[in-house]
Rosetta silent file (secondary structure, phi, psi, omega in degrees, C-alpha in Angstrom):
SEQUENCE: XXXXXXXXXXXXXXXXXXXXXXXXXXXXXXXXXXXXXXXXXXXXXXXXXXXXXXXXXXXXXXXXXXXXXXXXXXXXXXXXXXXXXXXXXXXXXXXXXXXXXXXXXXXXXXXXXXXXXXXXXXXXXXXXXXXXXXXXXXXXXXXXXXXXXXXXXXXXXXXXXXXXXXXXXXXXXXXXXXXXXXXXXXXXXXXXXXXXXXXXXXXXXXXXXXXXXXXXXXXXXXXXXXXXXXXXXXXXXXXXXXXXXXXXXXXXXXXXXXXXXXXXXXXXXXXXXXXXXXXXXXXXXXXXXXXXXXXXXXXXX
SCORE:     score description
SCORE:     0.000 S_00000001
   1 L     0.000  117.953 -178.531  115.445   87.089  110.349 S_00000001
   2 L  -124.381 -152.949 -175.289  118.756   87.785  112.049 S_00000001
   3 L  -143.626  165.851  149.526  119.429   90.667  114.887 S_00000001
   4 E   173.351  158.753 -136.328  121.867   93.110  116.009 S_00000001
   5 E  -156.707  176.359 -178.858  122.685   95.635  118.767 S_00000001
   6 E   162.537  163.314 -176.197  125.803   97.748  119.213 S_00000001
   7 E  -158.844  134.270  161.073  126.883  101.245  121.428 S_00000001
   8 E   -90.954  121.749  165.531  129.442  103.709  121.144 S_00000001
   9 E   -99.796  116.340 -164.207  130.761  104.890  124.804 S_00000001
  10 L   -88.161   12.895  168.062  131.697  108.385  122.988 S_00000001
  11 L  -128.774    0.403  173.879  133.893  108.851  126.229 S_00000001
  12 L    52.928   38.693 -165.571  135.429  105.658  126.017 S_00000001
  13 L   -85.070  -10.306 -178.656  135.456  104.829  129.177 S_00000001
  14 L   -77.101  134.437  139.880  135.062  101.098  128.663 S_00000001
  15 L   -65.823  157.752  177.624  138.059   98.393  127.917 S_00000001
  16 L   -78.835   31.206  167.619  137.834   95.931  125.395 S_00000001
  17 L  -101.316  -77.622  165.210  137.015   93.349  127.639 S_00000001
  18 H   -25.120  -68.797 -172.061  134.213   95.064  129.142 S_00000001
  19 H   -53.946  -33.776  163.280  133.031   96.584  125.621 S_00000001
  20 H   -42.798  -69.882 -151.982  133.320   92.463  124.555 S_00000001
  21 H   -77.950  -27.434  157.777  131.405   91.368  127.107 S_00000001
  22 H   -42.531  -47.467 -177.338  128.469   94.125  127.358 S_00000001
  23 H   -66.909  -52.029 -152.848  127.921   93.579  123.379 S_00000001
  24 H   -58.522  -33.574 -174.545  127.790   89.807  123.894 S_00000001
  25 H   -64.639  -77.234 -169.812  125.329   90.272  126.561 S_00000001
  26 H   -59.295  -13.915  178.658  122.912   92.613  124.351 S_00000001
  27 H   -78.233  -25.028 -167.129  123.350   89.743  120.726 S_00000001
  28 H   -53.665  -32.864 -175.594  122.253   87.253  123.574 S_00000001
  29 H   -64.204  -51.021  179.688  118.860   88.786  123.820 S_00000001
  30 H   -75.614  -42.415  176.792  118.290   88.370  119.780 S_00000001
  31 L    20.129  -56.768 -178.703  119.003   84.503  119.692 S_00000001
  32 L   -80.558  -32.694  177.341  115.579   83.646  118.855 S_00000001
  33 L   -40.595  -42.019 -137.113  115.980   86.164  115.391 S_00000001
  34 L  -158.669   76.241 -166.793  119.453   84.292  114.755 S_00000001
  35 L   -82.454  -45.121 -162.894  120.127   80.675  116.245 S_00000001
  36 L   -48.467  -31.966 -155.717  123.043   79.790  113.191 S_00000001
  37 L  -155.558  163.048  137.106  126.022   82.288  114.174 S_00000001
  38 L  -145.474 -156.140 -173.861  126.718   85.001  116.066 S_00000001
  39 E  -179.608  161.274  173.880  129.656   87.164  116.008 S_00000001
  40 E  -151.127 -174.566 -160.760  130.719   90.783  117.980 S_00000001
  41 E  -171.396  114.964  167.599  133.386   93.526  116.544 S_00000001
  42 E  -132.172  154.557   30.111  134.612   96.288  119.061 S_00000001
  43 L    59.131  -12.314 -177.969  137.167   99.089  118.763 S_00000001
  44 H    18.985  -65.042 -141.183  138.469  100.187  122.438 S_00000001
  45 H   -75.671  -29.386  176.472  140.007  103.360  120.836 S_00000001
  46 H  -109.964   13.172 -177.735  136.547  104.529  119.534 S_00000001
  47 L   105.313  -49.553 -161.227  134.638  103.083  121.911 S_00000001
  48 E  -126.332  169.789 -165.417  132.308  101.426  120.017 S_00000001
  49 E  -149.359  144.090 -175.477  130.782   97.362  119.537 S_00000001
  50 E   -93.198  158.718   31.556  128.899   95.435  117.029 S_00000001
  51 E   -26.301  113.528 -156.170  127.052   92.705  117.770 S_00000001
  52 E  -146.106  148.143  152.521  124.784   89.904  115.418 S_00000001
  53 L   -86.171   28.314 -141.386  122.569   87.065  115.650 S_00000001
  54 L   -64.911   98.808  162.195  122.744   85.289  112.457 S_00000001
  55 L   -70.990  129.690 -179.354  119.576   83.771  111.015 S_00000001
  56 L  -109.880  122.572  174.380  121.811   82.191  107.052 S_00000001
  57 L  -123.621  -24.903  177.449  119.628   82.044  104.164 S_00000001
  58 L  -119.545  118.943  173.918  122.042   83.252  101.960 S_00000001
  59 L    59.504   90.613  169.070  126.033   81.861  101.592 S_00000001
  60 L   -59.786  -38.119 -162.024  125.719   79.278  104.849 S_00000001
  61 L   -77.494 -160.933 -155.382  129.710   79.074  105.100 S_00000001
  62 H  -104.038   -1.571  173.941  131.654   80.969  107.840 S_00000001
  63 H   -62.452  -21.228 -158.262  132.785   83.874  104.392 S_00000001
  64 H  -113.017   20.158  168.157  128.792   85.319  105.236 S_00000001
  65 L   -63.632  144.631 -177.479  129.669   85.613  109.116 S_00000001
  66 L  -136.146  151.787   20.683  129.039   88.840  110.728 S_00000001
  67 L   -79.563  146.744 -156.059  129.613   91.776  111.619 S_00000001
  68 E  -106.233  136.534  150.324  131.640   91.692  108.006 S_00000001
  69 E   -93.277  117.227  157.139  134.631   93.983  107.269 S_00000001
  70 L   -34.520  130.881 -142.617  135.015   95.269  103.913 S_00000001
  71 L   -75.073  -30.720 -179.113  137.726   94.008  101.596 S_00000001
  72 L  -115.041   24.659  161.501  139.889   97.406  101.877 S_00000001
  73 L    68.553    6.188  173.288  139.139   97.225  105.750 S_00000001
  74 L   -57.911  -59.226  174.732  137.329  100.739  105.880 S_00000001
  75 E   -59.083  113.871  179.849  134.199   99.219  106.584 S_00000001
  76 E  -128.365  151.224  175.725  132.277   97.218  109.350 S_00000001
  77 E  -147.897  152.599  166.815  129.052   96.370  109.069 S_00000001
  78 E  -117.333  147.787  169.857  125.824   94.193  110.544 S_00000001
  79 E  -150.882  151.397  178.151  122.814   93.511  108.666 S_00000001
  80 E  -138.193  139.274 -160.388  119.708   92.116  108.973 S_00000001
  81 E   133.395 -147.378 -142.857  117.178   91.290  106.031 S_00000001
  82 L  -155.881  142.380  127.812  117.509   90.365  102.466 S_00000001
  83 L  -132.527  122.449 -178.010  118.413   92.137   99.508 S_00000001
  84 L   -68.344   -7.350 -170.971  117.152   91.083   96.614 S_00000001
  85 L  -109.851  -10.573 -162.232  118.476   92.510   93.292 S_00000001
  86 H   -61.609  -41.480  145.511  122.058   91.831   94.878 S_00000001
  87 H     9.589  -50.968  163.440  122.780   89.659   91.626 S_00000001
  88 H   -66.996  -47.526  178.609  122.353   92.692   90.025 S_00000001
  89 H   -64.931  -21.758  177.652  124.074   94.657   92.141 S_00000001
  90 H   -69.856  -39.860 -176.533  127.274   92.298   91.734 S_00000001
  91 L   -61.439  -46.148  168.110  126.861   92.336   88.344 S_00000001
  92 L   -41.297  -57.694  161.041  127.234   96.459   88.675 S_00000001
  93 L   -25.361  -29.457 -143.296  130.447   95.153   90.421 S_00000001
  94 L   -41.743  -64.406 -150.832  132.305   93.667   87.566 S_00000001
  95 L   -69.062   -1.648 -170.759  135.697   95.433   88.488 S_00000001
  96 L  -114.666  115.786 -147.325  135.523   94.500   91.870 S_00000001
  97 L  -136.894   69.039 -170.888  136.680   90.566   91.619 S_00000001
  98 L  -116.714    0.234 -154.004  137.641   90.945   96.003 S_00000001
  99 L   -47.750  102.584 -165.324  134.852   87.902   96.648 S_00000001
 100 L  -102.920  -17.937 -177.719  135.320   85.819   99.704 S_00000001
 101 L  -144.790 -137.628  164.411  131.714   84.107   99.564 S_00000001
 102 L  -133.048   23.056 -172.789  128.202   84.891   97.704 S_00000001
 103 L   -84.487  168.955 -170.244  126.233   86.824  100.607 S_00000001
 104 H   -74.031  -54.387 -153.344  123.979   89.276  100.069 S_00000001
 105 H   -62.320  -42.310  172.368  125.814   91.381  103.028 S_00000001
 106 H   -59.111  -40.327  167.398  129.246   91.163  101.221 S_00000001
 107 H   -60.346  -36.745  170.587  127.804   92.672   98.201 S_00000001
 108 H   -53.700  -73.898 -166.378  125.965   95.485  100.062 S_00000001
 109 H   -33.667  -62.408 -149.792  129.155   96.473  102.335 S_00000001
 110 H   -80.326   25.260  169.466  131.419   96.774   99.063 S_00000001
 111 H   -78.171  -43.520 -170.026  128.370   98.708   97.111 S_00000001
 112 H   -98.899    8.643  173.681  128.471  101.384   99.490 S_00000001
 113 H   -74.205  -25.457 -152.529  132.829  101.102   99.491 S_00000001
 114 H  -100.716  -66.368  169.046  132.472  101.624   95.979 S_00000001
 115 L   -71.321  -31.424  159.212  129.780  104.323   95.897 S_00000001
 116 L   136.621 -162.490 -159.857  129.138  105.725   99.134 S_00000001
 117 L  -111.252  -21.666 -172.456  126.306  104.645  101.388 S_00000001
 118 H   -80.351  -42.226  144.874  123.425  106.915  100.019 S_00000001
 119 H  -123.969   66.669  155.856  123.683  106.007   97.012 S_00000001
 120 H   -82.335  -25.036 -171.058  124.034  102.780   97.105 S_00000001
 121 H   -77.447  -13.890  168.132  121.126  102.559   99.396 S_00000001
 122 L   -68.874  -45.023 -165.446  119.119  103.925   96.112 S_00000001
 123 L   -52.802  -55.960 -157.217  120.212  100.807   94.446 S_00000001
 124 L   -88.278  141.541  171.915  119.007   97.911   96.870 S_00000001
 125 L   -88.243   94.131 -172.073  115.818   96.423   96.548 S_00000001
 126 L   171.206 -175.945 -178.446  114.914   94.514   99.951 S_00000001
 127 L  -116.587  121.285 -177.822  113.892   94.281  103.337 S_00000001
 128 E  -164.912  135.869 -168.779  116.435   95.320  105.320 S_00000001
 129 E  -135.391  149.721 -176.162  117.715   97.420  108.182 S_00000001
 130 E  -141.961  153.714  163.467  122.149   97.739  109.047 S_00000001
 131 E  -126.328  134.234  175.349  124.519   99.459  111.073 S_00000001
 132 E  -128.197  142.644 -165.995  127.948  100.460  109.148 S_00000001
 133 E  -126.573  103.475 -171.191  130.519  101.802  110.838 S_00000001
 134 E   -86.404  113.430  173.154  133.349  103.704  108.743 S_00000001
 135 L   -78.188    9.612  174.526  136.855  103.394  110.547 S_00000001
 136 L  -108.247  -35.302 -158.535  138.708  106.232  108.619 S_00000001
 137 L   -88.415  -18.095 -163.488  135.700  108.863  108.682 S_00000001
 138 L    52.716   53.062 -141.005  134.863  107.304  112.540 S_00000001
 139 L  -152.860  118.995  169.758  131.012  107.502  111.657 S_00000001
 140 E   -96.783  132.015  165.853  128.005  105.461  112.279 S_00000001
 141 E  -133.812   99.310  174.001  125.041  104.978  109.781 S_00000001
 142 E   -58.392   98.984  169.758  122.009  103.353  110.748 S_00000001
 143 E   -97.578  136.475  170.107  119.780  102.556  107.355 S_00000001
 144 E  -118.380  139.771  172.701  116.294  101.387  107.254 S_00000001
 145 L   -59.682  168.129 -164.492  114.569   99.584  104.186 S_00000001
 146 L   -57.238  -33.482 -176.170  111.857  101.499  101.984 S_00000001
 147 L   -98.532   -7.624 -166.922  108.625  100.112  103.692 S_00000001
 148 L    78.641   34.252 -110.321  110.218   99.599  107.049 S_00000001
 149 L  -116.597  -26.547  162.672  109.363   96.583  106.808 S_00000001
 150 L  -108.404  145.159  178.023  112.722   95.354  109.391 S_00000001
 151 L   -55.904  135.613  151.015  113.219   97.266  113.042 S_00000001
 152 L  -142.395  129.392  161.711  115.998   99.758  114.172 S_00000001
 153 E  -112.427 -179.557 -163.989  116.089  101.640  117.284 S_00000001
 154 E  -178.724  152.255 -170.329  118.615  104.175  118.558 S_00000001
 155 E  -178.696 -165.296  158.722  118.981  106.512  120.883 S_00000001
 156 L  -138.292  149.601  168.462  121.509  107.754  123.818 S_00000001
 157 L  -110.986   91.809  176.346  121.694  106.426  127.720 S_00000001
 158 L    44.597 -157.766 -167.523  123.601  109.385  129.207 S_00000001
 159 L   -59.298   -2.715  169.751  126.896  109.722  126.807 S_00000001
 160 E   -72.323  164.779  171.404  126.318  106.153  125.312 S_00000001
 161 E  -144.453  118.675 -166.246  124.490  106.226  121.909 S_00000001
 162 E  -112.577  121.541  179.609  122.585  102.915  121.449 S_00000001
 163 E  -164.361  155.089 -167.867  120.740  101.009  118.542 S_00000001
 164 E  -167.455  171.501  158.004  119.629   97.642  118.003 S_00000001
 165 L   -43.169  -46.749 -169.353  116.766   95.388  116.635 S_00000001
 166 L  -133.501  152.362 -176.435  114.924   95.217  119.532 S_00000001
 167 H   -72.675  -46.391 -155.736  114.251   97.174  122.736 S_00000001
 168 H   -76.789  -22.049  138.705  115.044   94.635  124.570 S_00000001
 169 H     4.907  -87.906  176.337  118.625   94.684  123.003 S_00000001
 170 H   -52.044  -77.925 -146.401  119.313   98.532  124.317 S_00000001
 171 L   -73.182   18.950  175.646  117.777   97.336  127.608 S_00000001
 172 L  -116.949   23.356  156.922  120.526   95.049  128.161 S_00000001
 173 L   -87.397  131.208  173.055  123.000   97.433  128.418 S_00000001
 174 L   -45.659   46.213 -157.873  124.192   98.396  131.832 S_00000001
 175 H   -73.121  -10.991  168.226  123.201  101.944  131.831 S_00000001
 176 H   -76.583  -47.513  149.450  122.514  102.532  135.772 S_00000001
 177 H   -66.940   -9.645 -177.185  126.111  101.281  135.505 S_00000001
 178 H   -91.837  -94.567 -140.664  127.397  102.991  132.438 S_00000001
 179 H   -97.143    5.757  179.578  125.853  106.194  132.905 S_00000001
 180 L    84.949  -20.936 -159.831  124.805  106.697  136.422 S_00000001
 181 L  -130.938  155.114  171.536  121.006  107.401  135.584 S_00000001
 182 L   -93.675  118.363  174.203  117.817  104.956  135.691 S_00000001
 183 L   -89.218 -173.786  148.764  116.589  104.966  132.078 S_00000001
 184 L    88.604   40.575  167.944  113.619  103.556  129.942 S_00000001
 185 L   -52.028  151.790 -161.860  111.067  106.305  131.279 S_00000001
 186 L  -109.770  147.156 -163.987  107.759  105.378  129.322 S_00000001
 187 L  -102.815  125.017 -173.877  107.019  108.483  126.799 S_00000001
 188 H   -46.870  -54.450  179.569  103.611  109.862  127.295 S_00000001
 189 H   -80.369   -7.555  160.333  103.206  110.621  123.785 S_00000001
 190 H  -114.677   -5.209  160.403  103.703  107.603  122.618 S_00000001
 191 H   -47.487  -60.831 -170.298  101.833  106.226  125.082 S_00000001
 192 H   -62.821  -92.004 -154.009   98.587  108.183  123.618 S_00000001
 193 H   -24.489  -29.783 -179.027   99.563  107.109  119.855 S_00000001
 194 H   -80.417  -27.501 -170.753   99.742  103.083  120.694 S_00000001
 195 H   -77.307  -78.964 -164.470   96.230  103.468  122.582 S_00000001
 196 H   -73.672    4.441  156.468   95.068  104.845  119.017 S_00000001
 197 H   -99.931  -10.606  172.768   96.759  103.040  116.308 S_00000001
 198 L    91.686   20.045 -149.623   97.119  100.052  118.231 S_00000001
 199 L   162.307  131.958 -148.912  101.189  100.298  117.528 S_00000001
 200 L  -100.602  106.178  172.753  103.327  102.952  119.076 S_00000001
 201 L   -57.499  142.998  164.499  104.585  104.674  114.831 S_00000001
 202 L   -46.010  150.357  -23.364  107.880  105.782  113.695 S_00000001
 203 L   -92.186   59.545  175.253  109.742  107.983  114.706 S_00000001
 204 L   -94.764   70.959  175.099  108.639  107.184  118.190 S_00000001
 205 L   -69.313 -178.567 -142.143  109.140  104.296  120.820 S_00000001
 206 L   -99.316   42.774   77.809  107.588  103.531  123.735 S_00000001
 207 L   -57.778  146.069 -154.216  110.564  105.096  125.853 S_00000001
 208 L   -96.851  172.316 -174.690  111.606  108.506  125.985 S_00000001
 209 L    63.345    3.180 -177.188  115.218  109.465  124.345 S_00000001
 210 E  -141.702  139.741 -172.121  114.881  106.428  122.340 S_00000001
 211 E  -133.558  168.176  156.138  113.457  106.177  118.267 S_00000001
 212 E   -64.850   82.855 -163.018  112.593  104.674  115.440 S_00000001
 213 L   -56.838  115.226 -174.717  114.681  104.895  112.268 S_00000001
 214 L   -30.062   44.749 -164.476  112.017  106.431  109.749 S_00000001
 215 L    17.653  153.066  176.236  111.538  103.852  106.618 S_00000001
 216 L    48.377   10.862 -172.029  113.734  104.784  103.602 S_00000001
 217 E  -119.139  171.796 -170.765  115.945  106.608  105.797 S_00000001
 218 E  -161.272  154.748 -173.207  119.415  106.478  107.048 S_00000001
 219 E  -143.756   97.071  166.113  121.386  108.721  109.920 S_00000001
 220 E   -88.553  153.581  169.870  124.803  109.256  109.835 S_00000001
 221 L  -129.328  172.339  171.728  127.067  110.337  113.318 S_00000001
 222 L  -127.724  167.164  171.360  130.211  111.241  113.865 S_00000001
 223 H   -63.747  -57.441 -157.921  131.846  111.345  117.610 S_00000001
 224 H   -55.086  -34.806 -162.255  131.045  115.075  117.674 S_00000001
 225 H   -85.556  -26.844 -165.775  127.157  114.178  116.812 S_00000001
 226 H   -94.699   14.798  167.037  126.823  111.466  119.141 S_00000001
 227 H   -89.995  -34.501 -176.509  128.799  113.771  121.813 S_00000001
 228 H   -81.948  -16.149 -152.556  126.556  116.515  120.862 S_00000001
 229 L    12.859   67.441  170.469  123.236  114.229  120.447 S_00000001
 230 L  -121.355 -170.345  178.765  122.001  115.004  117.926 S_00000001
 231 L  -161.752  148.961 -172.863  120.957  113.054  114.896 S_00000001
 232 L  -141.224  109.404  175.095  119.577  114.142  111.571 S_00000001
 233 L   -55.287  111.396  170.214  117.623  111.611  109.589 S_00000001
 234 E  -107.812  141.499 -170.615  117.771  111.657  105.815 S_00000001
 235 E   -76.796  171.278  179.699  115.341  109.849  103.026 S_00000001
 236 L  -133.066  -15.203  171.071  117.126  108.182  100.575 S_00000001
 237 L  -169.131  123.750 -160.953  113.662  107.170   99.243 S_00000001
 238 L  -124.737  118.439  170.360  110.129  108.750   99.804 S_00000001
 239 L   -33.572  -76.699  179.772  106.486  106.947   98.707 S_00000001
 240 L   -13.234  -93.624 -168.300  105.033  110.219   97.974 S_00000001
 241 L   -38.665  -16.485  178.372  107.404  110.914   95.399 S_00000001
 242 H   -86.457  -40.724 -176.274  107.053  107.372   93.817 S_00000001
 243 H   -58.757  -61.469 -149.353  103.181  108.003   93.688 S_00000001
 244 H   -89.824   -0.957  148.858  103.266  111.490   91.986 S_00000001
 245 H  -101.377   12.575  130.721  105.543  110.087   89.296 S_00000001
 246 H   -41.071  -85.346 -157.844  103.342  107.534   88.945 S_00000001
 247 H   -72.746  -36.617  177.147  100.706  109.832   88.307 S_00000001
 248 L   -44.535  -42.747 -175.074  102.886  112.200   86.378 S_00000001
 249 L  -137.279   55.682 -164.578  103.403  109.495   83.709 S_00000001
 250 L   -79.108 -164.051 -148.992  100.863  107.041   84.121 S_00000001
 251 L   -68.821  149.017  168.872  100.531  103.402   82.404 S_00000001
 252 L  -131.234  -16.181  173.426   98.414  104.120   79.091 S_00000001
 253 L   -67.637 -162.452 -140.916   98.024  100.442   77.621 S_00000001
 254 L   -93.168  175.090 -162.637   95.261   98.538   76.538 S_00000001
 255 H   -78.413  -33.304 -176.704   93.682   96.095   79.986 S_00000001
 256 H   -84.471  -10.958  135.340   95.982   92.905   78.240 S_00000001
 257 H   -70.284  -34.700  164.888   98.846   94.612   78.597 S_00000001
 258 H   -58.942  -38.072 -170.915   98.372   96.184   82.057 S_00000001
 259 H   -77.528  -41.255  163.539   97.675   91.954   83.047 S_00000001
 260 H   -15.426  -63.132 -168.130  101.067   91.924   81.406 S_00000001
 261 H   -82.543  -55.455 -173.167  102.986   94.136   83.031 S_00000001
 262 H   -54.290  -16.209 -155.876  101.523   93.000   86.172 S_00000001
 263 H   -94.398  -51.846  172.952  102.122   89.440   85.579 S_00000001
 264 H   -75.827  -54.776 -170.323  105.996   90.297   84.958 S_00000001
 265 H   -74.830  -26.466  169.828  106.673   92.414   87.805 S_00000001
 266 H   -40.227  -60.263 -173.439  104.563   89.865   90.236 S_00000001
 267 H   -58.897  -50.361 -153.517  106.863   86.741   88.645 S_00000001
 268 H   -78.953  -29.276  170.329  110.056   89.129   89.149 S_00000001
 269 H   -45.813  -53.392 -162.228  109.391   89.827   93.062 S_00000001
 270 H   -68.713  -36.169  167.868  108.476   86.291   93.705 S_00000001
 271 H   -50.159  -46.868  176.199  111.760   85.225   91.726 S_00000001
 272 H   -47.746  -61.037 -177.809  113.664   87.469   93.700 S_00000001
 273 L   -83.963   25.890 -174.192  112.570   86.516   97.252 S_00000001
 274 L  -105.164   -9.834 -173.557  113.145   82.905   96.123 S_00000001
 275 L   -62.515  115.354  170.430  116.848   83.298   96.471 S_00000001
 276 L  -164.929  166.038  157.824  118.451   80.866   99.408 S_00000001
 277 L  -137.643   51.121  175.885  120.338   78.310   99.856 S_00000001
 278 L  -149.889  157.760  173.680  117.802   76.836  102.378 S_00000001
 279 L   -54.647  140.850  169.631  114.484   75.398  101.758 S_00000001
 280 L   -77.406 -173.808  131.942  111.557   77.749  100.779 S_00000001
 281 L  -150.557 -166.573 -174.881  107.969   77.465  102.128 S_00000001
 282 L  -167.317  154.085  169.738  105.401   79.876  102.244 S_00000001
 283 L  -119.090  147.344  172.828  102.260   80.339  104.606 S_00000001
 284 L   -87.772  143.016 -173.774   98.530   80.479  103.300 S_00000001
 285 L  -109.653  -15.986 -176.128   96.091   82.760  104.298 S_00000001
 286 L   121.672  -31.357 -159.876   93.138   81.429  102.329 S_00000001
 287 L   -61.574  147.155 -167.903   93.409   84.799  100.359 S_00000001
 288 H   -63.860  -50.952 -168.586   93.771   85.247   96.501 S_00000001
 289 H   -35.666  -49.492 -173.272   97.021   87.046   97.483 S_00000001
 290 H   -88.750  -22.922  179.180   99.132   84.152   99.264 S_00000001
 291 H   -60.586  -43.855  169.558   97.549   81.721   96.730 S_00000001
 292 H   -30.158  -55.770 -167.004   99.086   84.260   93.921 S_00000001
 293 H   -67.320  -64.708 -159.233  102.640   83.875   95.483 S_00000001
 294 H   -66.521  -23.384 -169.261  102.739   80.626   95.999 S_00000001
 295 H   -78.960  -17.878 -170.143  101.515   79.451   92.808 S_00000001
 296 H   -84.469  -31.867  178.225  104.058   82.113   90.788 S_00000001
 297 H   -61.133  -91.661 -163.273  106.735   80.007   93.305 S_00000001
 298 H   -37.654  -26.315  160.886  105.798   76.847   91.947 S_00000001
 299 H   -69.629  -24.466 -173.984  105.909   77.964   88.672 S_00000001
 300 H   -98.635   20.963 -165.950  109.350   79.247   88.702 S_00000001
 301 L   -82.907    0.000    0.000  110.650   76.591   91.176 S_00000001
């Protein structure tokens, strides 16, 4: 689990001392996500600053530090998750022999240099949510994994436009100082929805002017969008659509093949998330389920 916050002042009214010290302030807040590293990346001329926490499960050495530039320097990016197929995805790679480590993060960034970011984001397989920030096009894109399964919020505080891990991230930006205005009004309507699901749902938080990035979705800006505020979410991958072609072409073998199939894709998940270069565990629930996992880990271990 690592973190990471960041803001564009789209009027640039900040120096890079100030924009330094403002970021450093909101990665401080993520700590407990990311004790191993941290790192911050700002821009003066555009404005805008990166910040990370760095939990390292993957590539330990100071090559998988973040926020990560791309190899042909277009690119900056933070990420936090896993992706799991990147093996594969490297492999996809062959012509691009630019490697400074083995992190999962290096392989994402030059997946979307080399393809673009949507689809690349068809490619990865993982839990994972990033901010990449293209320095030629001068355009942020916030991506969330398929299930949601890690946090991004985003928003604007008068002309800043804000996203992070965590609320409390955003709420450690100086925005009665920034912008002049008292922020974090609590949104009514999200208000109702946490008293009945128990959990305030995408794309809402519990503050008004400030969201959720949808699962499977990604939002690019430009200065003009974040001047303009707006923002227009797109899927890059939708459940539905995996269900009805599911049903469209469903499984027809015999019940010992269906234990098959299940048996292989079960083994290839567990294989997958098995990837570090830190010790594994695993916690039990009592449950067939966590018994499943662990026992397909010890078998491939």
């Amino acid at each position: 689990m690592c973190g990471f916050a960041g803001f564009i002042d789209n009027k640039r009214l900040l120096n890079s001392d100030v924009l330094k010290e403002t970021i450093k302030k909101m990665a401080d807040t993520l700590y407990h996500r990311g004790p191993d590293d941290s790192g911050t990346w700002v821009d003066a001329t555009c404005g805008i600053a990166l910040g990370f926490q760095r939990l390292a499960i993957l590539d330990l050495t100071p090559t998988g530090h973040q926020p990560m530039i791309s190899h042909n320097g277009r690119f900056v990016i933070v990420l936090n998750g896993e992706i799991y197929n990147y093996k594969d995805i490297k492999k996809e790679l062959e012509s691009v022999d630019i490697w400074h480590g083995h992190s999962d993060t290096e392989i994402m960034l030059e997946a979307i240099a080399t393809w673009g970011v949507k689809a690349a984001l068809k490619k990865f397989t993982g839990m994972f949510a990033f901010a990449l920030w293209d320095r030629e096009k001068r355009e942020l894109t916030l991506a969330r994994d398929r299930m949601g399964e890690k946090p991004l919020y985003y928003g604007w505080l008068g002309n800043v436009f804000i996203f992070g891990s965590e609320l409390k991230a955003l709420k450690a930006f100086p925005a009665k100082e920034s912008t002049g205005q008292t922020p974090w009004e609590i949104d009514r309507n999200a208000l109702s929805l946490y008293l009945r699901y128990n959990y305030v749902p995408a794309p809402y938080s519990i503050y008004k002017g400030l969201w959720k990035l949808l699962p499977g979705s990604f939002v690019t800006l430009g200065l003009k969008e974040i001047r303009d505020k707006i923002h227009k979410v797109r899927k890059y991958w939708d459940m539905l659509e995996i269900v009805e072609k599911g049903m469209a072409d469903p499984f027809f073998g015999t019940d010992t093949e269906a234990v098959d199939e299940l048996d292989t894709l079960l083994r290839k998940a567990v294989r997958e998330q098995m990837e570090a270069d830190v010790p594994l565990g695993a916690f039990l629930s009592g449950g067939v389920d966590s018994s499943a996992i662990v026992a397909l880990m010890q078998a491939q271990s």
